[in-house]
PDB file of N, CA, C and O in Angstrom:
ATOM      1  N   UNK A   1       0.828  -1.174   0.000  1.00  0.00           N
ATOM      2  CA  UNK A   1       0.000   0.000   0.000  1.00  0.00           C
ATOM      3  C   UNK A   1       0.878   1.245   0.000  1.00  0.00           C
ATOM      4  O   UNK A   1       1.902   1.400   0.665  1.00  0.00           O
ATOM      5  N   UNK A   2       0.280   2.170  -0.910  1.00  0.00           N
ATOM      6  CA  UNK A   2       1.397   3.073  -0.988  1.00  0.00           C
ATOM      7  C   UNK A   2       0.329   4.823   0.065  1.00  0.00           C
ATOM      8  O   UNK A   2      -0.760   5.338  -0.188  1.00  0.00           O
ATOM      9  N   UNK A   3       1.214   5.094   0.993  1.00  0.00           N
ATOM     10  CA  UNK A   3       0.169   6.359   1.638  1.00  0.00           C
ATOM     11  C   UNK A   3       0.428   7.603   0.684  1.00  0.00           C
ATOM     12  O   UNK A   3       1.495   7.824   0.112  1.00  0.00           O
ATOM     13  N   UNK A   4      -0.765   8.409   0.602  1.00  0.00           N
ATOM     14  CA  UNK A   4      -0.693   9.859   0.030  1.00  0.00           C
ATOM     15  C   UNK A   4      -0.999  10.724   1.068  1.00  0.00           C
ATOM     16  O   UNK A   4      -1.198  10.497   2.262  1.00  0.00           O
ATOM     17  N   UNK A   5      -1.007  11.617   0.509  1.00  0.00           N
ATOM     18  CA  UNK A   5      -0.113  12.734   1.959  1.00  0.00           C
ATOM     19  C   UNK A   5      -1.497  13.107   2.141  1.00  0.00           C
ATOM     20  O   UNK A   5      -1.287  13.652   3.225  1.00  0.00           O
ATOM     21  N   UNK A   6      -2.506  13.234   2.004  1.00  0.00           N
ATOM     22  CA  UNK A   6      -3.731  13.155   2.556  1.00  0.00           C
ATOM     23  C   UNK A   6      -4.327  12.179   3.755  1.00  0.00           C
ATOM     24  O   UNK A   6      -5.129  12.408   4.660  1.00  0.00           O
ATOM     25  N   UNK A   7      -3.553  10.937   3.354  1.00  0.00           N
ATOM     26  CA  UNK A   7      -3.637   9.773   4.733  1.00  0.00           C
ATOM     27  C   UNK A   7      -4.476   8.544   3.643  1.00  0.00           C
ATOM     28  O   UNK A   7      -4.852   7.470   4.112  1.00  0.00           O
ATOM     29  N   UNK A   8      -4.634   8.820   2.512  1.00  0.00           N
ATOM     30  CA  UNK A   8      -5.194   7.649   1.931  1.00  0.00           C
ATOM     31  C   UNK A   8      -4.508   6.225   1.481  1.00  0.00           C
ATOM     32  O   UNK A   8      -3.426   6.272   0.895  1.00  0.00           O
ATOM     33  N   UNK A   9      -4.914   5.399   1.657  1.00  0.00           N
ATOM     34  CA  UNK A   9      -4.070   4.111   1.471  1.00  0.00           C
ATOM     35  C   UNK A   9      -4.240   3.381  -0.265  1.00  0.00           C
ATOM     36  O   UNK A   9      -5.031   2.448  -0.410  1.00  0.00           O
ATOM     37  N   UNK A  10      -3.679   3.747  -1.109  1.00  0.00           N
ATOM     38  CA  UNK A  10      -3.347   3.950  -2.148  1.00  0.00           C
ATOM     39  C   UNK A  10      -2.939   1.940  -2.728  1.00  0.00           C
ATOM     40  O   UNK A  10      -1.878   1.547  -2.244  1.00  0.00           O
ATOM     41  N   UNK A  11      -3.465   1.191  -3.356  1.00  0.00           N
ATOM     42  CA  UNK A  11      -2.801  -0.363  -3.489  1.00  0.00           C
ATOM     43  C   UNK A  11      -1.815  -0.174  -4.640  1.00  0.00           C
ATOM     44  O   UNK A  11      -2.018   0.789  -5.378  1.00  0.00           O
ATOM     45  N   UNK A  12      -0.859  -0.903  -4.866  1.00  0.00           N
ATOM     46  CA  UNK A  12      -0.042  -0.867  -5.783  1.00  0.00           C
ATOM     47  C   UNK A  12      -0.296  -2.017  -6.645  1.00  0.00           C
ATOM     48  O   UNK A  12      -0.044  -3.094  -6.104  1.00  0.00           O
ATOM     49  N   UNK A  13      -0.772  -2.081  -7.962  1.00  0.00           N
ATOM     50  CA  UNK A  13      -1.006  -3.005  -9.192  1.00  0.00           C
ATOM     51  C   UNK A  13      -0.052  -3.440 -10.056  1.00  0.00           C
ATOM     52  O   UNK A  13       0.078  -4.579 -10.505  1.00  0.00           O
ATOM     53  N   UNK A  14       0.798  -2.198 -10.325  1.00  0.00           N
ATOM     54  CA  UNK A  14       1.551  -2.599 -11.437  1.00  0.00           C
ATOM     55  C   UNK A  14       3.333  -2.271 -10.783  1.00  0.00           C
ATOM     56  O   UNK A  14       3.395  -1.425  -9.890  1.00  0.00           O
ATOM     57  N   UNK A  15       4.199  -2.697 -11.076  1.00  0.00           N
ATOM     58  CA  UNK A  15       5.060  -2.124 -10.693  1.00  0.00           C
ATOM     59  C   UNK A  15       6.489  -2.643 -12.286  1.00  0.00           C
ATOM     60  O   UNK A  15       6.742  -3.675 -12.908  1.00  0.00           O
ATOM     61  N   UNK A  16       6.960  -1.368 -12.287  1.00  0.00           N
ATOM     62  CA  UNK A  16       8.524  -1.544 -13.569  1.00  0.00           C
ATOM     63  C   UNK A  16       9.725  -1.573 -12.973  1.00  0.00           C
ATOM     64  O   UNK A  16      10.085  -0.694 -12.190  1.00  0.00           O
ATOM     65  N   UNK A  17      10.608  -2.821 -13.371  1.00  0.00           N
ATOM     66  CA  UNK A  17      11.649  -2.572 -12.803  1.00  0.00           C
ATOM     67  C   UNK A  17      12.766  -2.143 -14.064  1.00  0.00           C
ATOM     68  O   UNK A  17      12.592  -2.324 -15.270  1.00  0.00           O
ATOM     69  N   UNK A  18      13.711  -1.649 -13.532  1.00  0.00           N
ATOM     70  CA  UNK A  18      14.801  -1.770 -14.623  1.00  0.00           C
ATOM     71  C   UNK A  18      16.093  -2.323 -14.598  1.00  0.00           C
ATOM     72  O   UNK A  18      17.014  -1.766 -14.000  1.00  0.00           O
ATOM     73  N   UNK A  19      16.211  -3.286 -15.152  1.00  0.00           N
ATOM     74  CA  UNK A  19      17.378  -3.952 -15.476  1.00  0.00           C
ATOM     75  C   UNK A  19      18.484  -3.501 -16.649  1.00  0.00           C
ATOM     76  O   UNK A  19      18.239  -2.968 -17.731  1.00  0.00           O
ATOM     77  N   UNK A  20      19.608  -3.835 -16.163  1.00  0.00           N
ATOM     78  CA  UNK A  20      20.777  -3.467 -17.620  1.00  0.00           C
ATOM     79  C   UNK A  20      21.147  -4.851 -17.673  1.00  0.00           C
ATOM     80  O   UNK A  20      21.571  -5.578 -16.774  1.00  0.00           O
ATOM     81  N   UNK A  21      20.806  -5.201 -19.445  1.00  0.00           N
ATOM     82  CA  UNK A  21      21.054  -6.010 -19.820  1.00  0.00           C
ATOM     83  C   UNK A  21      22.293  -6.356 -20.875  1.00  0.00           C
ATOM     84  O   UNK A  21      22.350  -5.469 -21.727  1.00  0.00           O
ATOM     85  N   UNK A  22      23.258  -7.340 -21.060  1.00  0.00           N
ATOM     86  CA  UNK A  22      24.331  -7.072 -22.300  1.00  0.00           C
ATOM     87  C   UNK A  22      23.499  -7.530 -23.015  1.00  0.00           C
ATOM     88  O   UNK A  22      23.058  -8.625 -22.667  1.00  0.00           O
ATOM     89  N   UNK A  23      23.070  -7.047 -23.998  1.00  0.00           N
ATOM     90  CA  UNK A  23      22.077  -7.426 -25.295  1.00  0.00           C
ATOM     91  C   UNK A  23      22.550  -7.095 -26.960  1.00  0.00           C
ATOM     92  O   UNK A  23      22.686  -5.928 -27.325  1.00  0.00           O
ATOM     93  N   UNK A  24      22.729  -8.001 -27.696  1.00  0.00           N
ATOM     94  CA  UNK A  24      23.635  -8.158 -28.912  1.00  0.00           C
ATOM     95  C   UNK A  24      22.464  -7.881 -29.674  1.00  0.00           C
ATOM     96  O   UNK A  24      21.283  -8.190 -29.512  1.00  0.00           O
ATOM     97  N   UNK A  25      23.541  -6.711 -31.226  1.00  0.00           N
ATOM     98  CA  UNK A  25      22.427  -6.519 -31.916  1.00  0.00           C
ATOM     99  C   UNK A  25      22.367  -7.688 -32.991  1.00  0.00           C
ATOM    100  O   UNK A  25      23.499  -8.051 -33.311  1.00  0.00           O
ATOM    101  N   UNK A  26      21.318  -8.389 -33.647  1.00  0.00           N
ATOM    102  CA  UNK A  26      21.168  -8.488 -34.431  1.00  0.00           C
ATOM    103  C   UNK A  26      20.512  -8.649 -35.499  1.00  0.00           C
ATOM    104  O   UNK A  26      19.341  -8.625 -35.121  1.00  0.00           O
ATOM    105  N   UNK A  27      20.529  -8.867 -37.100  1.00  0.00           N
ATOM    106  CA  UNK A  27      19.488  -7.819 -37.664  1.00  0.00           C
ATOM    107  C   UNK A  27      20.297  -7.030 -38.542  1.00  0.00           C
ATOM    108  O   UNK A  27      21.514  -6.989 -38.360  1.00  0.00           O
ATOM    109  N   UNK A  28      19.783  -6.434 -39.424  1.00  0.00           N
ATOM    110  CA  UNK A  28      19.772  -5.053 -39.889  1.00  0.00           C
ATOM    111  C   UNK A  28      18.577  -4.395 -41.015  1.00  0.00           C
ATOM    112  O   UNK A  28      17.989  -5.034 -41.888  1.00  0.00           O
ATOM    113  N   UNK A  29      18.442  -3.062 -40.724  1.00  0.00           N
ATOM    114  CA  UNK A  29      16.997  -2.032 -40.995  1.00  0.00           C
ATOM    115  C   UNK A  29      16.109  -2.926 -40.259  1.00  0.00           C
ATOM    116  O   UNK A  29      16.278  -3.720 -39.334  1.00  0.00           O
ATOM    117  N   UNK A  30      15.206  -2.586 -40.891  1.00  0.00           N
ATOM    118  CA  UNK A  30      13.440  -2.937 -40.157  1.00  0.00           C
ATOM    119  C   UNK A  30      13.912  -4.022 -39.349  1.00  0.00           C
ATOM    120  O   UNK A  30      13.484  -3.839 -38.209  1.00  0.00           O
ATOM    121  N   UNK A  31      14.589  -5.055 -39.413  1.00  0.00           N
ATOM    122  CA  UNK A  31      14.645  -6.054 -38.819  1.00  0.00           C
ATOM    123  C   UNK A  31      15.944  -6.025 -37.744  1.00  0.00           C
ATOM    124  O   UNK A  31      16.412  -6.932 -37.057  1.00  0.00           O
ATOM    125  N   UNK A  32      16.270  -4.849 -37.858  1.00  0.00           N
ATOM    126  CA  UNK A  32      17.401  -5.198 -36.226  1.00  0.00           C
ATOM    127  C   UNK A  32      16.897  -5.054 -34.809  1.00  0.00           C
ATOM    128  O   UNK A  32      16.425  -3.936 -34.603  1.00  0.00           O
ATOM    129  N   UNK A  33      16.874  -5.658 -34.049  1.00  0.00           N
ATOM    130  CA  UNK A  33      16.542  -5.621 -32.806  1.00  0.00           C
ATOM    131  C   UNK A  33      17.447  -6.391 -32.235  1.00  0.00           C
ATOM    132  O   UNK A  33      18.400  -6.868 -32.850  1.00  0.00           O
ATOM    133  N   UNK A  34      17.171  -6.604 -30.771  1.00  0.00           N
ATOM    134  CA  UNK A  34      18.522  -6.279 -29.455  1.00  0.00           C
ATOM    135  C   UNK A  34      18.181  -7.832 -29.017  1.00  0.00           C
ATOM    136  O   UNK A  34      16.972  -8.022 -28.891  1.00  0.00           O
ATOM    137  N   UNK A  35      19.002  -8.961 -28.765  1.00  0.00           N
ATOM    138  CA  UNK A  35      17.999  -9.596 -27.789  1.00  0.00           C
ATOM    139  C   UNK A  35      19.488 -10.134 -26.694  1.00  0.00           C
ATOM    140  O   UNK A  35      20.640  -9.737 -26.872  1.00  0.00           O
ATOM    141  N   UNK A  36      19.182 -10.799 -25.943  1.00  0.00           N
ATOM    142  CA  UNK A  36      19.931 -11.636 -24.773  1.00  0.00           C
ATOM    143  C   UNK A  36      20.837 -12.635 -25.068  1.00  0.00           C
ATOM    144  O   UNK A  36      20.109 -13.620 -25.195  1.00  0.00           O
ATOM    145  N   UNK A  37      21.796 -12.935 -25.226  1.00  0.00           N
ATOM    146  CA  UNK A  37      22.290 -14.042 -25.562  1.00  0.00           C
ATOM    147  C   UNK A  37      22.410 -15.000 -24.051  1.00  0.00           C
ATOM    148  O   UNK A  37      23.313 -14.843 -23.229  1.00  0.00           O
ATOM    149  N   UNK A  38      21.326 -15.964 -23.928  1.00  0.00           N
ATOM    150  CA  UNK A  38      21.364 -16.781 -22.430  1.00  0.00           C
ATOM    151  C   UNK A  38      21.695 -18.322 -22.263  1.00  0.00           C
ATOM    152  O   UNK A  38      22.319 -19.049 -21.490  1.00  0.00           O
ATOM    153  N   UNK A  39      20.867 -18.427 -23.517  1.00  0.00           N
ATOM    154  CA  UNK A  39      21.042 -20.602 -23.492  1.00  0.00           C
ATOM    155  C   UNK A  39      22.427 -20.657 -24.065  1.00  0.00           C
ATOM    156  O   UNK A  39      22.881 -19.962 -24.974  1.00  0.00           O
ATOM    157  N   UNK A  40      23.098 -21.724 -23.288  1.00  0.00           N
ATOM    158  CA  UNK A  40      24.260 -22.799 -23.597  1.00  0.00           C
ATOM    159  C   UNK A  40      23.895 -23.641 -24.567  1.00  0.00           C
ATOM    160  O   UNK A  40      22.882 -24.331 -24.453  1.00  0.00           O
ATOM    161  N   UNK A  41      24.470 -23.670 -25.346  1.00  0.00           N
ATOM    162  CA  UNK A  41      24.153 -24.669 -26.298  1.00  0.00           C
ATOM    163  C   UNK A  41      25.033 -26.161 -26.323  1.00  0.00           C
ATOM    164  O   UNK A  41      24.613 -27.305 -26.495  1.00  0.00           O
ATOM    165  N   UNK A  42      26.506 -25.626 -26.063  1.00  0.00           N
ATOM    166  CA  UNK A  42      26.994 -26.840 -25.612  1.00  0.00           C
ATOM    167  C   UNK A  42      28.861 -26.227 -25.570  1.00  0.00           C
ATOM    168  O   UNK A  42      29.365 -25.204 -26.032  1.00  0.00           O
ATOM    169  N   UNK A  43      29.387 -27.236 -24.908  1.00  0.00           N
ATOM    170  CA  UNK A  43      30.989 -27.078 -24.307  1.00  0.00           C
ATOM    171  C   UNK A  43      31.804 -27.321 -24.912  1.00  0.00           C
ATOM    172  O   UNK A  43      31.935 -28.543 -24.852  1.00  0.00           O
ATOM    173  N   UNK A  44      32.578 -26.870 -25.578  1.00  0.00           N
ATOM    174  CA  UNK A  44      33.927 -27.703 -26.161  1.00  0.00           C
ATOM    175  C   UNK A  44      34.997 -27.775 -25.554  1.00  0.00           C
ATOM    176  O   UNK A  44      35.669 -26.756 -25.708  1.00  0.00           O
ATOM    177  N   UNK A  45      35.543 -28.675 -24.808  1.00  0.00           N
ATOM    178  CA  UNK A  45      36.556 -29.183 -24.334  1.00  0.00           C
ATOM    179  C   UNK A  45      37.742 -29.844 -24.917  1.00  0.00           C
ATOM    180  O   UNK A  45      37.650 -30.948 -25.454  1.00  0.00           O
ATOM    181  N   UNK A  46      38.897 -29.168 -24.820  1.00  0.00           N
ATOM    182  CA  UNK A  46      40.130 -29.309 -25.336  1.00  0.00           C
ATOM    183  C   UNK A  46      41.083 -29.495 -24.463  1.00  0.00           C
ATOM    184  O   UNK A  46      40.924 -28.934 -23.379  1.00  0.00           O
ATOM    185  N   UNK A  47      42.142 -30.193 -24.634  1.00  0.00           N
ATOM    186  CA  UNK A  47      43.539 -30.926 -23.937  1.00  0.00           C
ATOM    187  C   UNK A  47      44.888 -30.572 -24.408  1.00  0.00           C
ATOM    188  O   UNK A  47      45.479 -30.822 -25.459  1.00  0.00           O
ATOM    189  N   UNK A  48      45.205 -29.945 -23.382  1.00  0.00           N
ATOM    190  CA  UNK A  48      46.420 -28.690 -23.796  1.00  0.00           C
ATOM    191  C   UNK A  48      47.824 -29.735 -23.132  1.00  0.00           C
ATOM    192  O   UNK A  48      48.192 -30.119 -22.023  1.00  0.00           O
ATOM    193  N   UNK A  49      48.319 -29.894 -24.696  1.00  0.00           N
ATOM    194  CA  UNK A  49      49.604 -30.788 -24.328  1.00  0.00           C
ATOM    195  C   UNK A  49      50.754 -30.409 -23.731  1.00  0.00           C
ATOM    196  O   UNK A  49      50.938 -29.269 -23.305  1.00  0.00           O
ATOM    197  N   UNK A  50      51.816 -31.595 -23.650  1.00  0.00           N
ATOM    198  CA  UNK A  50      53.158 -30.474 -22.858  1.00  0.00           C
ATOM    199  C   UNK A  50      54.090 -30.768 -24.614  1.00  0.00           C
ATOM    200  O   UNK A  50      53.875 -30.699 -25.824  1.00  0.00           O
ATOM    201  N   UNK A  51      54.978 -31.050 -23.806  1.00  0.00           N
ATOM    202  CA  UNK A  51      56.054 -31.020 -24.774  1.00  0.00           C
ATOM    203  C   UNK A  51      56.367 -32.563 -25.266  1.00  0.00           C
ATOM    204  O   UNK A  51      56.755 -32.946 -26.370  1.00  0.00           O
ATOM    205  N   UNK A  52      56.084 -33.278 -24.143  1.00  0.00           N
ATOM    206  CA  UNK A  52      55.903 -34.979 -25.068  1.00  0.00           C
ATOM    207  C   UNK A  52      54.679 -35.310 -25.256  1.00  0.00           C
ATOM    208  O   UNK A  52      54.317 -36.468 -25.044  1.00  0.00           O
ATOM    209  N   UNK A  53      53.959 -34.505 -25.620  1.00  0.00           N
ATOM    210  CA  UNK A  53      52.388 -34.730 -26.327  1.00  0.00           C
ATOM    211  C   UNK A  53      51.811 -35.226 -25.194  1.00  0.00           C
ATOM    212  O   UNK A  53      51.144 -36.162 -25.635  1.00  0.00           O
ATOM    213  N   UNK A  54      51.593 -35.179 -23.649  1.00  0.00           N
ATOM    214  CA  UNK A  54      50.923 -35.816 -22.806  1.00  0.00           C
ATOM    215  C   UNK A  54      50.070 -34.913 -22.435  1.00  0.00           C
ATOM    216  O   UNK A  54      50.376 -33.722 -22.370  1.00  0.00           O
ATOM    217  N   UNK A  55      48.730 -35.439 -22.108  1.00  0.00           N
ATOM    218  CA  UNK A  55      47.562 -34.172 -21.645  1.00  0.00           C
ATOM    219  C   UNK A  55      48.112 -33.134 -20.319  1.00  0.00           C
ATOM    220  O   UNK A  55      48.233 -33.948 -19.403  1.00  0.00           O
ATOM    221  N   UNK A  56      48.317 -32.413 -20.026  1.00  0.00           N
ATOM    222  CA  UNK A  56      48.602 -31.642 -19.168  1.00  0.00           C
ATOM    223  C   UNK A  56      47.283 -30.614 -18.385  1.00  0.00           C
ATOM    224  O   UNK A  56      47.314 -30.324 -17.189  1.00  0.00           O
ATOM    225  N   UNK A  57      46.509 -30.305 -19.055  1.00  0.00           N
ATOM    226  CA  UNK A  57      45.629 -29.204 -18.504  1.00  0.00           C
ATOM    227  C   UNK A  57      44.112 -29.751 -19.387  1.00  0.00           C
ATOM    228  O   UNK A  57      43.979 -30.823 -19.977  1.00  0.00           O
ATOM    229  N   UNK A  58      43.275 -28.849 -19.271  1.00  0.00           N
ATOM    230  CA  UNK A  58      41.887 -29.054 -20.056  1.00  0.00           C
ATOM    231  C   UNK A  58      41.429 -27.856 -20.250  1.00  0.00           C
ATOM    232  O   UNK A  58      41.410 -27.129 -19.256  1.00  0.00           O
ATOM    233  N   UNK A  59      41.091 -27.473 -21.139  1.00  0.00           N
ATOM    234  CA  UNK A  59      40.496 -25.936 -21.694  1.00  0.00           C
ATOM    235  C   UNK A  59      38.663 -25.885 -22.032  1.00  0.00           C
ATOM    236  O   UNK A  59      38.396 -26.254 -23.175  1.00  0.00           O
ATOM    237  N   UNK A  60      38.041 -25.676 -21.590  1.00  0.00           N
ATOM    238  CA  UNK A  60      36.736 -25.358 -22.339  1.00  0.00           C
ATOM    239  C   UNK A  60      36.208 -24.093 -23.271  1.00  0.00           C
ATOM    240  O   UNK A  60      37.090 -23.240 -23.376  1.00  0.00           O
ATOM    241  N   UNK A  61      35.648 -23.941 -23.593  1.00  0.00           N
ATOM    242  CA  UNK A  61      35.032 -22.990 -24.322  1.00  0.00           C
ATOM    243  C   UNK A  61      33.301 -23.568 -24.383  1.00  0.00           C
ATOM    244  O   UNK A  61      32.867 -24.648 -24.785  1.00  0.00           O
ATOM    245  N   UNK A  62      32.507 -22.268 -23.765  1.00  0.00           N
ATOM    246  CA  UNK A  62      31.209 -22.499 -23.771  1.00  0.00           C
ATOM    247  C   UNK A  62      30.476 -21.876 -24.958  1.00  0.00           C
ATOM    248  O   UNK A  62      30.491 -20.645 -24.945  1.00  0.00           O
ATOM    249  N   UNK A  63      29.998 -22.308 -25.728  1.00  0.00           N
ATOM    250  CA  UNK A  63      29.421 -21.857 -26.936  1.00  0.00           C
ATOM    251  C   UNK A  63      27.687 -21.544 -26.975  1.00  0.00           C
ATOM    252  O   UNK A  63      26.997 -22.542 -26.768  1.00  0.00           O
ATOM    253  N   UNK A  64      27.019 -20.360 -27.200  1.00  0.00           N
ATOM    254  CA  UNK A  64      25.810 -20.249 -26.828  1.00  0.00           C
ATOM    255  C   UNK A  64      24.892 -20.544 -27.601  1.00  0.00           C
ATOM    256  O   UNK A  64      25.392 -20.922 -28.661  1.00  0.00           O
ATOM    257  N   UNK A  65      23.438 -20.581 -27.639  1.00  0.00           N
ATOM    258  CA  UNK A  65      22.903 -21.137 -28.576  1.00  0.00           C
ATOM    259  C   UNK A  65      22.877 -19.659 -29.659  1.00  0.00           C
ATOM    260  O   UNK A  65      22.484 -19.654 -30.826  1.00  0.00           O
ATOM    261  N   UNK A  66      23.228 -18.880 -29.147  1.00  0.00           N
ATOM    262  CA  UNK A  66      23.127 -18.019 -30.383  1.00  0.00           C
ATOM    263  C   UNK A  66      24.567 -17.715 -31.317  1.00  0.00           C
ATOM    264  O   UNK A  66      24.689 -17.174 -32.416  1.00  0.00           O
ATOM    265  N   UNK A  67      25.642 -18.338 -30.331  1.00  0.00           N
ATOM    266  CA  UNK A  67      26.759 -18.825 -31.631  1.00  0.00           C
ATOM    267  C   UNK A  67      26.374 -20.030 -32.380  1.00  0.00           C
ATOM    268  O   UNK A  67      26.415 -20.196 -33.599  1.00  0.00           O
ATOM    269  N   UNK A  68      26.095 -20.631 -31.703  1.00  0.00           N
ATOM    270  CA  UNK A  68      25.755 -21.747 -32.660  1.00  0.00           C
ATOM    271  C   UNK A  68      24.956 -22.135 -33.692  1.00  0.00           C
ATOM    272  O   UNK A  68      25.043 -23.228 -34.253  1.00  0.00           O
ATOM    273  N   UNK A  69      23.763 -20.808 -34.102  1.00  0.00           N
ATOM    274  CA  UNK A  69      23.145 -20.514 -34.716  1.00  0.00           C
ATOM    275  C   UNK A  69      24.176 -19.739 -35.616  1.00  0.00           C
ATOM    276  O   UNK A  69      24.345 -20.293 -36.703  1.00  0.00           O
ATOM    277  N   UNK A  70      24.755 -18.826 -35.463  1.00  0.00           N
ATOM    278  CA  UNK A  70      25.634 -18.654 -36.192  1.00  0.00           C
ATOM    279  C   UNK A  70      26.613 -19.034 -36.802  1.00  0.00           C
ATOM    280  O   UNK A  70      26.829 -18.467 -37.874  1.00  0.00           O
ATOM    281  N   UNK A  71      27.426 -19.967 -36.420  1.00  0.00           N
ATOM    282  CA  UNK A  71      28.450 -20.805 -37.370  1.00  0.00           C
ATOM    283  C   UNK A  71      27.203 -21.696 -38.369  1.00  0.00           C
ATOM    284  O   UNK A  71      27.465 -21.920 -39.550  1.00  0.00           O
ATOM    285  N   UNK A  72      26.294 -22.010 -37.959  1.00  0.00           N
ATOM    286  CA  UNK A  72      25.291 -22.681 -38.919  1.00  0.00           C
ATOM    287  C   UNK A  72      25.211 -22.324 -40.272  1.00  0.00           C
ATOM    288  O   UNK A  72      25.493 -22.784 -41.378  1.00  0.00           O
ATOM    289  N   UNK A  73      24.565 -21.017 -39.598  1.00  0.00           N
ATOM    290  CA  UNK A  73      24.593 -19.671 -41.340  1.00  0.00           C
ATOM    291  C   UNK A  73      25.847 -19.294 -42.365  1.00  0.00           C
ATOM    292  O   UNK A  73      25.927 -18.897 -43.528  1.00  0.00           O
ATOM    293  N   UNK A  74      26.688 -19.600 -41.412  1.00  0.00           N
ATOM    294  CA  UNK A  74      28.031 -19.328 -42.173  1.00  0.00           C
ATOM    295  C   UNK A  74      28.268 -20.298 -42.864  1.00  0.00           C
ATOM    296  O   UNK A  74      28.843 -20.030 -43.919  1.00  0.00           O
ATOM    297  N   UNK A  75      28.005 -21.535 -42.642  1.00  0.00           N
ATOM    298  CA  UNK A  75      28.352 -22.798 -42.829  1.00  0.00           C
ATOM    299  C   UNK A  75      29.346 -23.732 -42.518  1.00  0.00           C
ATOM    300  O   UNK A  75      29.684 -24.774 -43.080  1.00  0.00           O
ATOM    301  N   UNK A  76      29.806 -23.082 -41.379  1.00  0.00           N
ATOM    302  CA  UNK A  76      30.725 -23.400 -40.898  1.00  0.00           C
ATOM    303  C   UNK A  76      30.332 -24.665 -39.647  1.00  0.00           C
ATOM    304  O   UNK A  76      29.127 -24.668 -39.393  1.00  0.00           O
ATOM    305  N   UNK A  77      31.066 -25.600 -38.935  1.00  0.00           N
ATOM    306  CA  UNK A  77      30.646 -26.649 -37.994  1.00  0.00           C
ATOM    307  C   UNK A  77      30.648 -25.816 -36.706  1.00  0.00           C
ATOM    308  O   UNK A  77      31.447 -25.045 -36.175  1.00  0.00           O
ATOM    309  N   UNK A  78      28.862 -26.505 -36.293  1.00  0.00           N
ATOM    310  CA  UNK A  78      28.441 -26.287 -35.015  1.00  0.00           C
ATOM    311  C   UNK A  78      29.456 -26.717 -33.885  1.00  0.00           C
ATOM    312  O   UNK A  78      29.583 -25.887 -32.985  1.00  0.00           O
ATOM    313  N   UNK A  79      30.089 -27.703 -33.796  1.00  0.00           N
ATOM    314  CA  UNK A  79      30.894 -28.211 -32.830  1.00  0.00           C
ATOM    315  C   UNK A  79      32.238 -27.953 -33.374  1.00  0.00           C
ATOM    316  O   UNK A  79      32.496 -28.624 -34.373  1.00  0.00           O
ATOM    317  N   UNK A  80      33.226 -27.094 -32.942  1.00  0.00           N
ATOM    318  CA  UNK A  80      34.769 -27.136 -33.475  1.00  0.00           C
ATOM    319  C   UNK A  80      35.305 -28.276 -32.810  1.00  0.00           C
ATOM    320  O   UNK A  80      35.069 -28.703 -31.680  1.00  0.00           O
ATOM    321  N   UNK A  81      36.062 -28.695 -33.698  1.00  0.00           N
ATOM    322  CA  UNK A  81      36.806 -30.245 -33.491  1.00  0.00           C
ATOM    323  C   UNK A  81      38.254 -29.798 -33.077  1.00  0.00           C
ATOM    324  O   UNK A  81      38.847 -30.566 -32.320  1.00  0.00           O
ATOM    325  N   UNK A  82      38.895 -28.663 -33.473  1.00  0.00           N
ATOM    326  CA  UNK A  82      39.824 -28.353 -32.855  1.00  0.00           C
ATOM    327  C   UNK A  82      40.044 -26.583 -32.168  1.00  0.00           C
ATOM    328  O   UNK A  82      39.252 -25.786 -32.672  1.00  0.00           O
ATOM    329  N   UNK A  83      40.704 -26.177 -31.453  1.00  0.00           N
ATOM    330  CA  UNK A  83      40.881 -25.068 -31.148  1.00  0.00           C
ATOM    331  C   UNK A  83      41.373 -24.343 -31.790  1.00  0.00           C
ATOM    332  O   UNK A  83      42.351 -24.406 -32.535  1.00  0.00           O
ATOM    333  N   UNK A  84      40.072 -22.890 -31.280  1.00  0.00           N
ATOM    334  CA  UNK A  84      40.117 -22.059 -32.488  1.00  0.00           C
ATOM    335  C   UNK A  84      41.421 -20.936 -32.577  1.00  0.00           C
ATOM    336  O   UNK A  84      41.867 -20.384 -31.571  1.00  0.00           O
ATOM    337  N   UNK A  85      41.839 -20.749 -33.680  1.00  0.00           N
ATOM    338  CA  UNK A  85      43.096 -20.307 -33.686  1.00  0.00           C
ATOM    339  C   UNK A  85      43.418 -18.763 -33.008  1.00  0.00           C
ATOM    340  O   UNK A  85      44.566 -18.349 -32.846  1.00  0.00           O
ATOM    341  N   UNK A  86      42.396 -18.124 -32.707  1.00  0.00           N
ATOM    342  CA  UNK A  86      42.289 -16.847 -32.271  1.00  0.00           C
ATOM    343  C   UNK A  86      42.123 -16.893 -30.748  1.00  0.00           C
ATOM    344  O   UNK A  86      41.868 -15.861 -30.126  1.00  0.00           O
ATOM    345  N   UNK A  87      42.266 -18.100 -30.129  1.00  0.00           N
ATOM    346  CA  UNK A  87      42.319 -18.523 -28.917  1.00  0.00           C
ATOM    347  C   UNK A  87      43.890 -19.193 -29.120  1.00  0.00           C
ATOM    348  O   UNK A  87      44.034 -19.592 -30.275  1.00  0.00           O
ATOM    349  N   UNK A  88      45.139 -19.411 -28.223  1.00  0.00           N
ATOM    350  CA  UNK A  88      45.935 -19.764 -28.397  1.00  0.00           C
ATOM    351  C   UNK A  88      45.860 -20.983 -26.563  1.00  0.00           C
ATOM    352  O   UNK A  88      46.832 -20.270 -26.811  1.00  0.00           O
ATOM    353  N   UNK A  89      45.838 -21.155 -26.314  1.00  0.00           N
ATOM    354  CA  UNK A  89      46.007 -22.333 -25.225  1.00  0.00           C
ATOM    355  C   UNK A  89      47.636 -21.431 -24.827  1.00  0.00           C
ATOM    356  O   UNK A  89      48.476 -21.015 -25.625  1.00  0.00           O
ATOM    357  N   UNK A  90      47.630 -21.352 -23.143  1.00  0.00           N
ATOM    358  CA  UNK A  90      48.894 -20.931 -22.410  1.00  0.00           C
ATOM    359  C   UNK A  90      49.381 -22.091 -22.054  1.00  0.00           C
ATOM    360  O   UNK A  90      50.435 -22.151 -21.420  1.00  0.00           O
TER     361      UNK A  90
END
């Protein structure tokens, strides 16, 4: 109940909150709009060798469903089979 300075007890119905969201554009003209990038789509897990080729560490990379919609369009593979070169493994 919200009071007004008269003393009346006022109910509250609706209420807005505001959130900041990271929201990716995509789209373009009439058709660009903003949305969320949230679902996982799936993990790629990689095995970062030493120097006599023995597994040493494990790397993931989480890929969202809205990358993965995208390598689709490109035509490129939903699942990378190896690590991507613009990622280098330490």
């Amino acid at each position: 109940m919200l009071r007004a300075s008269d003393g009346r007890s006022i109910p509250i119905r609706k209420v807005r909150i505001r959130k900041v969201l990271n929201v990716v554009t995509i789209g373009k003209g009439a058709r660009e709009r903003y949305v969320m990038p949230s679902s996982n789509h799936h993990v790629e897990v990689f095995a970062k060798l030493d120097k006599q080729g023995k597994e040493s560490a494990w790397e993931s990379i989480v890929v969202s469903l809205m990358e993965a919609a995208e390598r689709r369009r490109k035509g490129e593979p939903v699942i990378a089979r190896e690590y991507p070169s613009s990622q280098a493994l330490r």
